[in-house]
Each structure stands twice: as structure tokens, then as C-alpha cells.
C-alpha positions as CSV (number, residue, x, y, z in Angstrom):
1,X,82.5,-46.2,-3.8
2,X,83.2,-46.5,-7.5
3,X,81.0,-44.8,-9.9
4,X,82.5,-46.6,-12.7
5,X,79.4,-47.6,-15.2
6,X,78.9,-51.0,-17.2
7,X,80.4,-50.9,-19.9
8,X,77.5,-53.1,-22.4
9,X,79.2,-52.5,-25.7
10,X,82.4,-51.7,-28.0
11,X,81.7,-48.3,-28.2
12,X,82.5,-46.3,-31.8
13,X,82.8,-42.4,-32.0
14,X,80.6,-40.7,-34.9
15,X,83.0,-40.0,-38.0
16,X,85.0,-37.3,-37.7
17,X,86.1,-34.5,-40.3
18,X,87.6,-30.9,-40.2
19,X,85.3,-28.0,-39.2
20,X,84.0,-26.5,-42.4
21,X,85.5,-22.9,-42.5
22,X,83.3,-20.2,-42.7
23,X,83.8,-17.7,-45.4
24,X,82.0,-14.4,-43.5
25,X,81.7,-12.9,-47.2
26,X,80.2,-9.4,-47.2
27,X,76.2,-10.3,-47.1
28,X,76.4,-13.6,-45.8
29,X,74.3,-14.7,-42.7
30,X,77.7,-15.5,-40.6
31,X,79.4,-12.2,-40.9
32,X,76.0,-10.5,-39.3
33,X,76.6,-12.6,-36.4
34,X,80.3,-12.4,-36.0
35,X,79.4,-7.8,-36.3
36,X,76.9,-8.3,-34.1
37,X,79.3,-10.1,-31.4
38,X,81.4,-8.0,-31.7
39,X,79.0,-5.2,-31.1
40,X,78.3,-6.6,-28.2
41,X,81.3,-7.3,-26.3
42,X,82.6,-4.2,-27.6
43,X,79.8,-2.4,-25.1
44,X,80.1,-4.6,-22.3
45,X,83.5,-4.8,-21.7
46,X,86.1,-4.5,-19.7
47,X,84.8,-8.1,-18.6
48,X,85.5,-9.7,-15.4
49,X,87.4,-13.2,-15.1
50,X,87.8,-15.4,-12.1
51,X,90.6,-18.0,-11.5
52,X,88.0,-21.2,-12.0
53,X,88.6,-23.8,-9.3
54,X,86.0,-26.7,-9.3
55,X,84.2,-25.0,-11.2
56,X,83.8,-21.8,-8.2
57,X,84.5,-18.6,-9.2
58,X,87.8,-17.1,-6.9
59,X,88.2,-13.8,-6.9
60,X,91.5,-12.2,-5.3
61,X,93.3,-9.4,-4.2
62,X,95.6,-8.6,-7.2
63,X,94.4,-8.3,-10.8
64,X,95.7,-7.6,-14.5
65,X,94.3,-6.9,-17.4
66,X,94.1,-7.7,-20.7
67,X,94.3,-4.6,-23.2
68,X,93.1,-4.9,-26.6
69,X,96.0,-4.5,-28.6
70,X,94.0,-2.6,-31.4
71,X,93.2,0.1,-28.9
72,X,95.5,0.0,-25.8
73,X,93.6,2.3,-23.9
74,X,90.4,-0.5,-23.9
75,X,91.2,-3.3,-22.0
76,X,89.0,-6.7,-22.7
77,X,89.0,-8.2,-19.6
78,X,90.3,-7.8,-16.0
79,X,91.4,-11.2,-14.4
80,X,92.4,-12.1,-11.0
81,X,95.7,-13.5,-10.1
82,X,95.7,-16.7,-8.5
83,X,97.6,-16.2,-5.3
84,X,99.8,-19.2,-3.4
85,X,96.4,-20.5,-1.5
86,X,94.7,-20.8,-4.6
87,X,96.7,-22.6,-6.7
88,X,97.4,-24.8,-3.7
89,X,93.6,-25.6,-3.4
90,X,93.6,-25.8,-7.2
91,X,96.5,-28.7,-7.5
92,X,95.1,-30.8,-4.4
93,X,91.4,-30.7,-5.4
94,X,92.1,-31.8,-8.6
95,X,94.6,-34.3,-7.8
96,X,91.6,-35.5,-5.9
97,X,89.5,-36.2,-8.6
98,X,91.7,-37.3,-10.2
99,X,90.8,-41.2,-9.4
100,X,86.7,-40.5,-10.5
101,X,87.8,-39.0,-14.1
102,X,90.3,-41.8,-14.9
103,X,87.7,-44.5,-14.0
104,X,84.7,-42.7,-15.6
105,X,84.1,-45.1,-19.0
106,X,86.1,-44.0,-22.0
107,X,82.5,-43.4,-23.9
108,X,81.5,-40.9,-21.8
109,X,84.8,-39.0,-21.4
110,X,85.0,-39.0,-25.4
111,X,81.5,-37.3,-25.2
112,X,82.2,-34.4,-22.9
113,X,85.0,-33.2,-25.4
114,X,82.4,-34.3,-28.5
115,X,79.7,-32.3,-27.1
116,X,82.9,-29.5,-26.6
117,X,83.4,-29.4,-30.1
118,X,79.7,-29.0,-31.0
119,X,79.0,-26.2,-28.3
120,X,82.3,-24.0,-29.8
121,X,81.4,-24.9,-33.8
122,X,77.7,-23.7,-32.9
123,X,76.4,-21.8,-30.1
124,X,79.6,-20.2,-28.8
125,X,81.2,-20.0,-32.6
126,X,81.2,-16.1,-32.7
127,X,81.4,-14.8,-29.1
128,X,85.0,-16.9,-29.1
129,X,85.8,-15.4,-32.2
130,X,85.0,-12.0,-31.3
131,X,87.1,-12.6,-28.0
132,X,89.8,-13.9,-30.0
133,X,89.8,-10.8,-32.7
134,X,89.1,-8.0,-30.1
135,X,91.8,-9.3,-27.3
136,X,94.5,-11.0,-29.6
137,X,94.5,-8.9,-32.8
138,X,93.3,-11.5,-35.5
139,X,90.9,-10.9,-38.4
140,X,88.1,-12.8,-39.2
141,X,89.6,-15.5,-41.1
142,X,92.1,-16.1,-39.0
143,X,90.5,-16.1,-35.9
144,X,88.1,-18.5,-37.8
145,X,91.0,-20.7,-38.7
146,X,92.0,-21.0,-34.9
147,X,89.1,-20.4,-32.7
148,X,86.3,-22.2,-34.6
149,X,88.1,-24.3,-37.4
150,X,91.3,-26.0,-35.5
151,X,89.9,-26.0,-32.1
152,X,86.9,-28.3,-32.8
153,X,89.4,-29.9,-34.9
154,X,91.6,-30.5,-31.7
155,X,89.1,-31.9,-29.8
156,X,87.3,-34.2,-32.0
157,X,90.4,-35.5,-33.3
158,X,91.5,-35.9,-30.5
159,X,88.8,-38.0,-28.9
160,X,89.4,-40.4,-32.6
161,X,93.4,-40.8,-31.7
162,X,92.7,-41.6,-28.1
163,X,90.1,-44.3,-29.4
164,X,93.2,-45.5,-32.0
165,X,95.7,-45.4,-29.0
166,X,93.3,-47.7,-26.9
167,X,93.0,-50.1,-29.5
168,X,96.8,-50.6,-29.6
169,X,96.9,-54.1,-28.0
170,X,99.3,-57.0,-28.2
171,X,99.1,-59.1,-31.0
172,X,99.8,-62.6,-30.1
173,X,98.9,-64.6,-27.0
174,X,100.5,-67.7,-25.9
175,X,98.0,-70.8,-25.3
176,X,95.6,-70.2,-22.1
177,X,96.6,-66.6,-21.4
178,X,95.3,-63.4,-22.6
179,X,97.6,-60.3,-23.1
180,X,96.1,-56.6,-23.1
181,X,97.6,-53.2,-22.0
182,X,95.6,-50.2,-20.4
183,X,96.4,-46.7,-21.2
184,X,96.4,-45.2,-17.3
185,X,96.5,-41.4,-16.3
186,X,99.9,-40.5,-15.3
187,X,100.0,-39.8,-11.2
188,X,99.9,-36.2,-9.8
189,X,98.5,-33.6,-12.2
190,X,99.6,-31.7,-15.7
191,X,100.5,-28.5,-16.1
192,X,99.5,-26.6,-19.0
193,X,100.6,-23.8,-20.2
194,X,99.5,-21.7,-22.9
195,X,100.6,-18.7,-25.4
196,X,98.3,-15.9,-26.5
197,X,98.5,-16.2,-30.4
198,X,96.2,-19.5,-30.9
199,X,93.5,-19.8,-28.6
200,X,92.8,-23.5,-30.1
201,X,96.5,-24.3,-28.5
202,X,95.2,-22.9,-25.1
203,X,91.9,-25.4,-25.2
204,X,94.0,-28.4,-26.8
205,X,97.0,-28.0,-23.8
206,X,94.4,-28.7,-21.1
207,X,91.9,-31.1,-23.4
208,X,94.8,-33.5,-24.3
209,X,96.1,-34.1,-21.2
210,X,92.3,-34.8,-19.6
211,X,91.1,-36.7,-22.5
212,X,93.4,-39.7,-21.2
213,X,92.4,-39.3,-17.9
214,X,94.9,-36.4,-16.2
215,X,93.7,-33.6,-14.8
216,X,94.9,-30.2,-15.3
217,X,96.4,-27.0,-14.2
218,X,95.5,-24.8,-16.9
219,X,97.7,-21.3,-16.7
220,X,96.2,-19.1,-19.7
221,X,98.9,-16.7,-21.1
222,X,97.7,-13.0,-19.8
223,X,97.1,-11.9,-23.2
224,X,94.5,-14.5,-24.7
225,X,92.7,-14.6,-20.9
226,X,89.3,-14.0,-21.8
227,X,89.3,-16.1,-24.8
228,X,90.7,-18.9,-22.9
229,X,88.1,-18.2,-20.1
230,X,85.3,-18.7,-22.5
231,X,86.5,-22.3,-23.8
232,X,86.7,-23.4,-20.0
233,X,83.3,-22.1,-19.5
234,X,82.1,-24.6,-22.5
235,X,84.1,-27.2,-21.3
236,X,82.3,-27.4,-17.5
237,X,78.9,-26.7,-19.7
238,X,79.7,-30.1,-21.9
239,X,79.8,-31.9,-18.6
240,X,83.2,-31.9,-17.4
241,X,83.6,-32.6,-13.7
242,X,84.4,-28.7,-12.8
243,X,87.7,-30.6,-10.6
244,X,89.5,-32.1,-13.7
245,X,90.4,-28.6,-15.7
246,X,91.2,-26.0,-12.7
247,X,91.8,-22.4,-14.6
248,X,94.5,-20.6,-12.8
249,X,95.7,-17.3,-14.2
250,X,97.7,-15.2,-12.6
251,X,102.0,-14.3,-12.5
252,X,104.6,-17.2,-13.3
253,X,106.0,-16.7,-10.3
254,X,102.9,-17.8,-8.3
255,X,101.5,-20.4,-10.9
256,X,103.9,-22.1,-12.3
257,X,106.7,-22.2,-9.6
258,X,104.2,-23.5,-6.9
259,X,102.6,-26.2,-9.4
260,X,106.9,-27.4,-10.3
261,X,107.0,-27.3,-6.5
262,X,104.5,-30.1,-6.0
263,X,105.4,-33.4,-5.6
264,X,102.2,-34.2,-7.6
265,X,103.7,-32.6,-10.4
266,X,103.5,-34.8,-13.3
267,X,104.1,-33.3,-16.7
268,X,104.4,-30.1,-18.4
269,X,102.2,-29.3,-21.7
270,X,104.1,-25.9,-22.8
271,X,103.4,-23.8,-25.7
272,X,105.6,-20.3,-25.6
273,X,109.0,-19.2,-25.6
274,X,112.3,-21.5,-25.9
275,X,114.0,-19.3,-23.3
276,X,111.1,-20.0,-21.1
277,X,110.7,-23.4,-21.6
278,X,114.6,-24.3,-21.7
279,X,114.2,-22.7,-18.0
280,X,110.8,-24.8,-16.7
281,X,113.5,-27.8,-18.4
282,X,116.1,-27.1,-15.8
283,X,113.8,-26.3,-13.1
284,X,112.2,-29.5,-13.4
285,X,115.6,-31.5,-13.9
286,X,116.5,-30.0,-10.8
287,X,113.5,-31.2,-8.9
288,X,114.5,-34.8,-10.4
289,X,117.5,-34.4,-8.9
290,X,116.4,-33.6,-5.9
291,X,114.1,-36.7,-5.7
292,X,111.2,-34.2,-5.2
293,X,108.3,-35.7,-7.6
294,X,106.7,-39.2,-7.3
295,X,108.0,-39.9,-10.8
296,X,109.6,-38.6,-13.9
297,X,107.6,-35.8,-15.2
298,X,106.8,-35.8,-18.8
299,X,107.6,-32.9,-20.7
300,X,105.8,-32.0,-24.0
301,X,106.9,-28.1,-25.3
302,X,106.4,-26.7,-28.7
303,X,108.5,-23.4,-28.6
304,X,110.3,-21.0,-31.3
305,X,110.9,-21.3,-34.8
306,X,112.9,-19.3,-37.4
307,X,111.3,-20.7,-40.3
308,X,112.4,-20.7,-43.8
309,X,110.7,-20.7,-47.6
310,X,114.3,-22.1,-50.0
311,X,113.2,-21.2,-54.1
312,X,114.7,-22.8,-56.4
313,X,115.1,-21.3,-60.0
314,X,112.3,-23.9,-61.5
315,X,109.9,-22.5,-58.8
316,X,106.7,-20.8,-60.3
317,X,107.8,-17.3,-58.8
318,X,104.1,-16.1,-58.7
319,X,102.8,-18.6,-56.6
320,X,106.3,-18.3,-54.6
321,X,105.6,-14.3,-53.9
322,X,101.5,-15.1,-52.9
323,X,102.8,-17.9,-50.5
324,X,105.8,-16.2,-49.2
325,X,103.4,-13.0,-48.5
326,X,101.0,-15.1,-46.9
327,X,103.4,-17.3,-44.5
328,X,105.0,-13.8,-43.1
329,X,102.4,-11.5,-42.9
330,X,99.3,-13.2,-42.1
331,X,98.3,-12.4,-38.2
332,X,101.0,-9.8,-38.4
333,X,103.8,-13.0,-38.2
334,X,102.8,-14.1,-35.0
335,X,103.1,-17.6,-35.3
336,X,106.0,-20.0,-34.4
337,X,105.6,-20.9,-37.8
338,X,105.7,-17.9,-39.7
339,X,107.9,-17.4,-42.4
340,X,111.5,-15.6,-41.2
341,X,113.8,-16.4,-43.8
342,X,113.6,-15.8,-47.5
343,X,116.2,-17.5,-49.7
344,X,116.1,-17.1,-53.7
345,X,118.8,-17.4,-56.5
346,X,119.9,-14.3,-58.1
347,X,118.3,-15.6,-61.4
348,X,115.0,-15.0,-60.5
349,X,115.6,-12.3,-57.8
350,X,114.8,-9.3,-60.0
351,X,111.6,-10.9,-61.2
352,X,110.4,-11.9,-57.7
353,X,111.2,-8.8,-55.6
354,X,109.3,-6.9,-57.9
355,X,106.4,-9.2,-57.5
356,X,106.6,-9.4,-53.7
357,X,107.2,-5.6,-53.1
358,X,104.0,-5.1,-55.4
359,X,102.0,-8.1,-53.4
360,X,103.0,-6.4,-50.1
361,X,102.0,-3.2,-51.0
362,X,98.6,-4.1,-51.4
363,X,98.5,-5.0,-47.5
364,X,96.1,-3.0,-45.0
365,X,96.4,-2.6,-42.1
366,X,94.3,-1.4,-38.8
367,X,92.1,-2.8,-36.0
368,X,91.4,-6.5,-36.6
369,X,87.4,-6.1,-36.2
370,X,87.8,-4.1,-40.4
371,X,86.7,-6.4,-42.9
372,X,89.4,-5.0,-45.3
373,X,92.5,-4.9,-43.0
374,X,94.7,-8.0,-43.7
375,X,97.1,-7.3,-41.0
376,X,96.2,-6.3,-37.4
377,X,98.4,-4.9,-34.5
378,X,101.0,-6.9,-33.0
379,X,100.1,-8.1,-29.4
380,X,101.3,-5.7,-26.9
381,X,104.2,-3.1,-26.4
382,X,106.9,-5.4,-25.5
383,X,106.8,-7.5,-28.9
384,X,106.1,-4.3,-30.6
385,X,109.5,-2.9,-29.4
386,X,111.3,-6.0,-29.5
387,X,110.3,-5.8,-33.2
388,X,110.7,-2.5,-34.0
389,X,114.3,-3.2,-32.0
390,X,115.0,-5.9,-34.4
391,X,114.3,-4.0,-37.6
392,X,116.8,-1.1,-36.2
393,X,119.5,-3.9,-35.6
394,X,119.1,-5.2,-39.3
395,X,119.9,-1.7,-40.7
396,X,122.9,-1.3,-38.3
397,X,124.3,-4.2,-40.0
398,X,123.7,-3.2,-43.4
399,X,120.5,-4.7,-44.3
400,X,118.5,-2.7,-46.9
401,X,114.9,-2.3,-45.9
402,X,113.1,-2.9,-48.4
403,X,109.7,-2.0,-48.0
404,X,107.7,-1.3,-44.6
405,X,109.9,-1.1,-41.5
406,X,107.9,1.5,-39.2
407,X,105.8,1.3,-37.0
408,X,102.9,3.5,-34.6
409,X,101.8,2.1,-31.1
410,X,99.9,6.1,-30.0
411,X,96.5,4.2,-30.6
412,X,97.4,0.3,-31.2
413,X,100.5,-1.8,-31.8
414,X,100.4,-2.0,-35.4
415,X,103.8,-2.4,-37.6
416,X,103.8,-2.2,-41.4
417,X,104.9,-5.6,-43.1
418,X,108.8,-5.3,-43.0
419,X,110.9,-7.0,-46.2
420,X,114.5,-6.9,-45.7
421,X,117.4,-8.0,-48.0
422,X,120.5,-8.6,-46.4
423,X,123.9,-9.7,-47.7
424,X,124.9,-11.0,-44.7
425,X,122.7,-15.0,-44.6
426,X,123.8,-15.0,-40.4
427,X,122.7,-12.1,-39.7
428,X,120.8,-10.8,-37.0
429,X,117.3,-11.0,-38.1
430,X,118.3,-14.2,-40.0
431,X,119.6,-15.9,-36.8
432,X,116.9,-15.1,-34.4
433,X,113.4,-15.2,-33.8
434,X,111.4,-12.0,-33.9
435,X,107.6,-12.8,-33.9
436,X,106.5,-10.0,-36.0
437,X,105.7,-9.4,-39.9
438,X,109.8,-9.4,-40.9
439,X,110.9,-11.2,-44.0
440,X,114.5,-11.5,-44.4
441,X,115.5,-11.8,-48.0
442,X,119.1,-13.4,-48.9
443,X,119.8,-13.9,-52.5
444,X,121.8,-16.8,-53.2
445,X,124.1,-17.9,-56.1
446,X,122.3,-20.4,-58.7
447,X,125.5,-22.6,-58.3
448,X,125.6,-22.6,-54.2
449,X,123.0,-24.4,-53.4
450,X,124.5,-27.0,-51.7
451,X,126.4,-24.1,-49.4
452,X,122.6,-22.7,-49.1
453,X,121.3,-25.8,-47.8
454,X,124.2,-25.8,-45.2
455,X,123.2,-22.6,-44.1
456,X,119.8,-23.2,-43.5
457,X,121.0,-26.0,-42.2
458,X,122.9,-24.1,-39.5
459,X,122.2,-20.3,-39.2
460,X,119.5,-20.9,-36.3
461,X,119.2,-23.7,-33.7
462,X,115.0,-24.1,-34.6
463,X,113.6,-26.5,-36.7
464,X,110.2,-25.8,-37.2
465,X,108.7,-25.6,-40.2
466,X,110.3,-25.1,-43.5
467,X,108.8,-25.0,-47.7
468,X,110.4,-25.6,-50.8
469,X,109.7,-23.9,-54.1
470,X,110.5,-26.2,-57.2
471,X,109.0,-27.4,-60.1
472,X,111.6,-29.1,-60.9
473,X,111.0,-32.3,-58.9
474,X,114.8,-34.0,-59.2
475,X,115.6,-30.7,-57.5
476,X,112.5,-30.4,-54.9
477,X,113.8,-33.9,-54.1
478,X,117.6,-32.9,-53.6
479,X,116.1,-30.1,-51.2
480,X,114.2,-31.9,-49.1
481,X,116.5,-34.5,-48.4
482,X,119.2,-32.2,-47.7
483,X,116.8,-30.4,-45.0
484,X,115.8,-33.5,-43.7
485,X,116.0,-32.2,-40.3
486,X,115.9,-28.4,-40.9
487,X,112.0,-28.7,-39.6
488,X,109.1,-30.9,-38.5
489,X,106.8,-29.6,-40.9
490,X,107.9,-29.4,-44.6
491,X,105.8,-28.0,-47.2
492,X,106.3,-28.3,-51.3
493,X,105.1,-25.4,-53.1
494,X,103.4,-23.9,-50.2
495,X,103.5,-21.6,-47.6
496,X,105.5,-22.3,-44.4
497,X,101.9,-21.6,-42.0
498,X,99.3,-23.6,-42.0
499,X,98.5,-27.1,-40.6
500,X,95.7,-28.7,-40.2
501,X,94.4,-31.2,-37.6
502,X,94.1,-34.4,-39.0
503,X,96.2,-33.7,-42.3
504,X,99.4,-32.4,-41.4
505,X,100.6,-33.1,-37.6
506,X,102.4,-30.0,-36.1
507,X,105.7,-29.9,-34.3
508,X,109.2,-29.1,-34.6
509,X,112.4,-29.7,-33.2
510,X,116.0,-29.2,-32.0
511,X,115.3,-25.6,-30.0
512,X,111.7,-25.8,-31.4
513,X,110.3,-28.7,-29.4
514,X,110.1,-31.9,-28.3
515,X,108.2,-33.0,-31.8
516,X,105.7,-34.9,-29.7
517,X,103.0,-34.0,-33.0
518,X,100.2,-31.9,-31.8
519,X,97.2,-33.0,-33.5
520,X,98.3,-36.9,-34.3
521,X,97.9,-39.7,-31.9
522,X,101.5,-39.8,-30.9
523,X,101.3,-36.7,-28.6
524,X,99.0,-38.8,-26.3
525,X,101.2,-41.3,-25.6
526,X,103.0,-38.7,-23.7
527,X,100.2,-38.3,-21.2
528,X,99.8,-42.0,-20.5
529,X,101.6,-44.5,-18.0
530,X,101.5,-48.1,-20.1
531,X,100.8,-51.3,-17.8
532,X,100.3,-54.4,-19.5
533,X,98.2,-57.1,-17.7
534,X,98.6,-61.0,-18.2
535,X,96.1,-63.1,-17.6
536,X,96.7,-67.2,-17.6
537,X,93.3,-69.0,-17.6
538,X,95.1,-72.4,-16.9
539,X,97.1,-73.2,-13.6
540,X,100.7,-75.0,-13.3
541,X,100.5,-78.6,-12.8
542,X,104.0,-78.5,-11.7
543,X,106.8,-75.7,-10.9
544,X,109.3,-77.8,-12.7
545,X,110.8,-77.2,-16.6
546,X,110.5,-80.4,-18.9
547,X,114.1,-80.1,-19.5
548,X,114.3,-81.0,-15.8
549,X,113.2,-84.6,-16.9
550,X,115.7,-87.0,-16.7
């Protein structure tokens, strides 16, 4: 039987704006609470975490842990591994509900992820931020930034694009008919799966899928577990049916190949590695081939970047240095839109090394949880030595080192903010991404831009994001137009890092995504199946055409 309510009105969501950031300035009512969390988990950890399925808690036989990067020998959390059975059980319960959730009234759907938003801005606002600076190595700001400030952001954003995409209707209908279009679920379930360095993207790669009616097989990245763990915990306490979201961590092998074996399978939400997701790609085109799903699977991925700041001589070099130190080092250049690549004409280059060497030497860093550290550890030992690794390649190929470039993991992971200048603009650590606080620096001629362009153009296959540094506007204009497709997100006079729900949509592509535009209306569309619906309110007299008439 239908539980499908009445719907007795043309329902409105409240107005929606960005989360006000919180400054936690020393004294202030918000950093007590955000010490005081932290406190706390700090003496009740290592915590325990389920796989979530229907909202039951399923404990297995094999486990992992989550280590706190600022202190390897701590782990946050232990976490059981979903095993074949479970994630079984997880896909076909869902799938199962899936029919309730789609017809439960838009209204009410919007409020669960409303209420969402509230319950993380307020009564869960520091226990997700102390999961997120404890287990994933961010400082206060920036874990404010993603846990608080762009998840709420997500979801009640969210819920506003969805009410925009409903409202897309036909505009014209012929005499006696009436012409709408319903945005329906897609058929089977979506798999989402999420990275460790934004535990916003974890909640938004389940939330968007559901808000349109899917449900979801949500596979947390082993590193941001417990942060994730807490969001699904306020999602089932806002009222979600426990069926919709199933939280399923555990190894790849299990989780993700058993969910791309299902003939259920209906899309992929993907937020990690291109190398990874070029492979899920394949996988899935294979299972096409093979006739083995009930329809095309939709696939939505935001992957790498190797993202650039261009100066130009007219650029104010002091804002240039603050931005270009901010983009690269802030949460110790772990995010696939960090700044990578430095280009700036030899006319300035004296001026602004000096300045950015000076700027960067004023960095601390140490344990995310110190109010004075800018820069906490990198997140485990593999992307510590894959960094390091990188910074040794650079200097076999001649690259000076110009500041930084060592590193200690005996306590934490924690690298010093790397600056190299290299003469070589495709080399190594200019070609590839690293995921760590490395600049490369390549001083360019004042009369090559145009072969600069070309090779920012060219030197890497991302497309991410991208700034420009000119006052000169004839020339900022030249710039952009020349990188037209260089990166999704393009920013004048700013850093690289940085947008916001609602202001600036995120997404890159060629090896950096699909572009579908997280945080923007169009990513939805990805997650819906179309049908329009005719309806004629006046019968045929007549099969027969009036040019039949003779």
C-alpha cells in the first residue's frame, strides 16, 4: 500500500544562505567548545564503527583502523569491514526501499536533509569537527570550512537546486492537452564513493543522489571513517528511512566490486583518484558490454588536478605571494585543488621569491588540534612517501629546492611546505599530481607568454582549477581566454582553493572529472531518469487528417 501523503499545497523551502563561518578566536565562546570536544574524544577513543545497514549496527570478522595522522601510534576509530553477505544485504534492502523514498512527497524529503543541515550547523557542529581535525589532520578553520561551513552548505543548497530542477517544466501546451515532466529516481541503487580530505564531499556523495529519490551505497574512504560515521548517524536522526543511505566500509575489493557486480547498479558518485576512477570507468563499460545492468549507469567522478596560479607582470606581487601561499599550503596541499604549478615572468621573479620564501617561512607546523600550527601532517605513510618520493625526483632532475623539502613521520606524517624552482616547465613535479604542500616555480620570459599559455595548456592532462594574476585587465582577459579549457574553476586575482556552495560551482575536467558541477543544480540532473507525461483533456472525433478531405 502506498504511503504517499496529500500533497495540499505548492510547497516553498525557507531562504537559503551559506553557513556563517566561525572565527574560534582565542577567548571566544566557540573555541571552548571545539577544546572541549576535542578533549573528549581524545580520552574516549579508539572508537568503535559498524557497517550501518537499515540503520542496524553489523559488526564483522575483519576490521581496520583509522590512525590519527598527527600521532600514528593513536588510532581514532576501529571499523568493521563489510564482508560479501553484507554488502549483499546492504544493495538488496535498499533497492527495496527504494519505491517508499521515491514516492514519499518532495516536502518532506527536502526536510530530512533541512533538518540535516541544522543538526550538523548546531548540536553536532564540534564533535564533527573534532572528528574531522583529530582523524584527517585539518586545523580549525579548515575543518570549519569543510565540516560545518560547506557541508550544511551542500545540503541546503542542495534541497534549493532540486526544488529549481522540479520546476523545469515545458513551456508551451498545445490546445486541450497539458505537458509536464517528472524528475524520477534512476532504477537500481548509486554508489558512492568518497575520499578522506573533505568530509563535506563524503555527506554530499550519498545526500545528492538520495535527495532525488535514489538510494545509496555509501563506501567512506578508510581514512575519514569516523567522521563519515558521524554524518550518517545525523542523517538517520533527521529522519531518514535507515534503508535509503546503507554505510558500508570495508576493502574495495569487497565493496565496490560486489556493488559493479549487481545488476541493480545504477550510477557511480566518485570522489578520489583518476587512476582509480579511470579503472571503476572500464569496469563498468565492461559490464555494459556484457549486457549485465538494467540500464546505462550514470557516472559522476571528480578526480585529480595539477592546478596552476599564471602571474602576469601587472599582477600586485604581494597579494600574488599571500594567495599563492595560501592555495599550496593550506591543509598541507591536500586538495584536488591545490595549487601545483607556479608560473611568473622573470621581471618580477626576484621581487616575488623573496616575498614568498619570507611568507613561507612564517609557516608552523605540528598536530592539527594547536591553535598556532597552519599546517598539519599529511594523511598517512603512503602519501607521505609518495611525497617525500616526489620531492627526491625533482632534485634528480635538477630542480633547486628552494625552501622546505624534508620531512619526519617517527611521531606524525608532517612535511615542511616544499617550494621548488625548476628550469625544466615538464618536469616531473610539474607534470604530475602529488597531493602534498609542493609548489613548483617556473620562471618564464616576459615576451613568451603565449608559449607559457601553451604549456599550461599542455604539460598535464587535468583541468581543474586554475588563477590568474593581472591588473592589467586587457592582459587578465588575453589569459583567460587562452586557458579557456585549462580548468573548471578559474579564479582572477585569487587563490586557486576555495569554492563555495552556492557561489562558485566546483568541478573540473579532461582527466579531472566529468564537470557535472558539485554544488549547482546541474549535478542532479545526473541522478534523475526524465519522463515527460501528456495529457489530452479532449478526445478525437475522427482518426482521420484534414488534409484527408477531398
Amino acid at each position: 500500500m502506498s504511503t504517499t501523503s496529500a500533497q495540499l499545497g505548492s510547497f516553498k523551502i525557507p531562504q537559503v544562505e551559506n553557513e556563517p563561518m566561525r572565527s574560534y578566536a582565542p577567548g571566544s565562546p566557540e573555541r571552548k567548545r571545539l577544546e572541549d570536544a576535542i578533549t573528549k574524544m581524545k580520552s574516549e577513543l579508539p572508537f568503535d564503527v559498524p557497517c550501518v545497514i537499515n540503520g542496524q549496527e553489523i559488526r564483522t570478522n575483519a576490521t581496520g583502523k583509522q590512525p590519527m595522522p598527527s600521532c600514528h601510534a593513536d588510532h581514532l576509530c576501529t571499523y568493521h569491514k563489510a564482508d560479501e553477505a553484507t554488502v549483499k544485504r546492504a544493495i538488496r534492502d535498499a533497492c527495496a526501499a527504494q519505491k517508499e523514498w521515491e514516492d514519499m512527497p518532495w516536502n518532506d524529503r527536502a526536510a530530512i536533509f533541512l533538518k540535516a543541515a541544522d543538526l550538523i550547523s548546531g548540536k553536532y557542529r564540534e564533535q564533527i569537527l573534532a572528528a574531522t581535525m583529530l582523524g584527517q589532520g585539518k586545523n580549525a578553520w579548515q575543518a570549519e570550512i569543510d565540516a560545518a561551513a560547506e557541508l550544511c552548505d551542500f545540503l541546503r543548497f542542495g534541497v534549493k537546486y532540486v526544488e529549481d530542477l522540479y520546476a523545469q517544466q515545458p513551456p508551451k501546451n498545445a490546445p486541450n492537452t497539458w505537458n509536464r515532466v517528472e524528475y524520477r529516481a534512476l532504477e537500481g541503487f548509486t554508489l558512492a564513493i568518497s575520499p578522506f580530505n573533505f568530509t563535506a564531499i563524503g555527506g554530499n556523495l550519498a545526500a545528492t543522489p538520495a535527495l532525488v529519490g535514489n538510494v545509496v551505497i555509501w563506501k567512506p574512504s578508510p581514512a575519514a571513517t569516523y567522521s563519515n560515521y558521524l554524518i550518517h548517524k545525523v542523517f538517520l536522526e533527521a529522519g531518514l528511512p535507515p534503508s535509503v543511505i546503507q554505510f558500508v566500509p570495508g576493502d574495495p575489493e569487497v565493496v565496490v566490486q560486489e556493488a559493479l557486480k549487481d545488476r541493480e547498479f545504477a550510477a557511480l558518485h566518485f570522489t578520489g583518484s583518476t587512476a582509480i576512477f579511470r579503472m571503476l570507468w572500464k569496469q563498468i563499460g565492461e559490464g555494459v558490454g556484457e549486457g549485465r545492468y538494467r540500464s546505462y549507469p550514470r557516472i559522476v567522478g571528480e578526480t585529480g588536478g595539477k592546478n596552476f596560479h599564471f602571474v602576469h607582470r601587472s599582477a600586485d606581487i604581494k597579494n600574488a605571494v599571500q594567495q599563492a601561499v595560501r592555495g599550496a599550503f593550506e591543509y598541507q596541499g591536500q586538495k584536488c585543488s591545490a595549487l601545483s604549478r607556479l608560473y611568473v615572468p622573470a621581471s618580477i621573479w626576484p621581487q616575488f621569491k623573496e616575498q614568498l620564501l619570507a611568507e613561507t617561512a612564517k609557516i608552523k607546523v605540528g598536530p592539527s588540534e594547536k591553535w598556532d600550527n597552519f599546517m598539519g601532517p599529511v594523511i598517512g605513510k603512503p602519501g607521505f612517501d609518495k611525497i617525500m618520493g616526489y620531492i627526491a625526483k625533482a632534485k634528480e632532475e635538477g630542480g633547486e629546492v628552494l625552501c622546505g623539502g624534508s620531512g619526519d613521520d617517527s611521531k606524525g606524517y608532517f612535511i615542511q611546505p616544499t617550494i621548488i624552482q625548476t628550469k625544466d616547465p615538464k618536469s616531473v613535479t610539474m607534470r604530475e599530481e602529488i597531493f602534498g604542500p609542493v609548489i613548483t616555480a617556473y620562471v618564464y620570459n616576459d615576451d613568451e607568454i603565449e608559449k607559457t599559455f601553451e604549456l599550461i595548456n599542455t604539460t598535464t592532462d587535468y583541468a581543474l582549477t586554475g588563477a590568474i594574476f593581472a591588473q592589467d585587465r586587457s592582459a587578465l582577459i588575453k589569459a583567460s581566454n587562452a586557458l579557456r579549457h585549462a580548468a573548471g574553476n578559474v579564479y582572477y586575482n585569487e587563490k586557486c582553493t576555495g569554492a563555495v556552495v552556492g557561489q562558485q560551482p566546483f568541478g573540473g575536467s579532461r582527466a579531472s572529472g566529468t564537470n557535472d558541477k558539485a554544488g549547482s543544480m546541474s549535478i542532479f540532473s545526473r541522478f534523475v531518469s526524465a519522463r515527460s507525461i501528456k495529457e489530452s483533456f479532449v478526445g478525437l472525433d475522427n482518426f482521420s487528417y484534414p488534409s484527408n478531405l477531398v
